[in-house]
C-alpha positions in Angstrom: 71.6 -39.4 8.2 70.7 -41.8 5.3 72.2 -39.5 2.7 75.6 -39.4 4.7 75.8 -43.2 5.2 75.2 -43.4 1.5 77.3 -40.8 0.3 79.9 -39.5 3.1 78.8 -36.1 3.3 76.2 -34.3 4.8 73.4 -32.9 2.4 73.6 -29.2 3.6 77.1 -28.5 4.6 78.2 -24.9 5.3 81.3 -23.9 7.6 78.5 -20.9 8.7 75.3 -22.4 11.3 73.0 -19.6 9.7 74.1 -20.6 5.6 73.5 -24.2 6.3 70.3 -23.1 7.9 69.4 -21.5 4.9 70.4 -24.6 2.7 67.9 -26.9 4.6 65.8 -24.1 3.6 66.1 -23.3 0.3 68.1 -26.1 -1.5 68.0 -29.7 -2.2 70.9 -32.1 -1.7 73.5 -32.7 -4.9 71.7 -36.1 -5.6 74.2 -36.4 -8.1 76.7 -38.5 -5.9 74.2 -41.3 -5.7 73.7 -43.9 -8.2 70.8 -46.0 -6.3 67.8 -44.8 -7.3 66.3 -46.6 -4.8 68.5 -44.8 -2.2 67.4 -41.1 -4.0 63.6 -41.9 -3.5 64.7 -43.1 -0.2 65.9 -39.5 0.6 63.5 -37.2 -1.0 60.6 -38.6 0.7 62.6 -37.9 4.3 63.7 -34.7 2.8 60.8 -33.2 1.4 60.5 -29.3 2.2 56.7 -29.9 3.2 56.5 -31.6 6.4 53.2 -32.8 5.4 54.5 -34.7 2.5 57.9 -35.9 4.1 58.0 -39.7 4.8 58.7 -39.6 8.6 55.7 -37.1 9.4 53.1 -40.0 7.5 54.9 -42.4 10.0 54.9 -40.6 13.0 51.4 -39.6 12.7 50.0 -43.2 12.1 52.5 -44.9 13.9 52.6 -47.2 11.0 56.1 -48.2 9.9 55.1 -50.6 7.2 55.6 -47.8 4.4 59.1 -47.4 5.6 59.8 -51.2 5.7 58.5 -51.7 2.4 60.8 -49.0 0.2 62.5 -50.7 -2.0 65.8 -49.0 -0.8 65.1 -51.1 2.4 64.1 -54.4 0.7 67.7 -56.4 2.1 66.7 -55.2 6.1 65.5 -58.3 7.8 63.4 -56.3 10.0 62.4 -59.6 12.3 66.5 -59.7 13.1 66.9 -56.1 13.2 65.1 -55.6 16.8 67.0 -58.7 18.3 70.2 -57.3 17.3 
């Protein structure tokens, strides 16, 4: 979802369900259309092939969202407001 807000397109687009399948599989998105590095970091760590490694698995498991609110991609999200809105 991040890397369509920030870009406009989905990371593993295919016309065919089984090809994009296989591209969330076995490829990694065209990082190329982003400029923020920020934003790429951002991405890779909630993209990472091994679910071990992947951002959103480290906060699930502690139910610890502090490593989330302090990427530096997030570093303009009042997070206080955010719940109030």
């Amino acid at each position: 979802m991040v890397y369509e807000l920030v870009t406009g397109k989905t990371p593993f687009q295919s016309e065919i369900e089984y090809v994009m399948f296989q591209n969330i599989s076995d490829k990694e998105p065209n990082y190329d259309l982003i400029n923020d590095q920020n934003a790429i970091d951002f991405i890779q760590m909630l993209l990472t092939k091994d679910a071990g490694r992947r951002l959103i698995e480290a906060i699930e498991n502690d139910c610890d969202y502090s490593i989330l609110k302090q990427h530096p991609f997030l570093s303009s999200v009042n997070f206080e407001t955010l719940w109030l809105k």
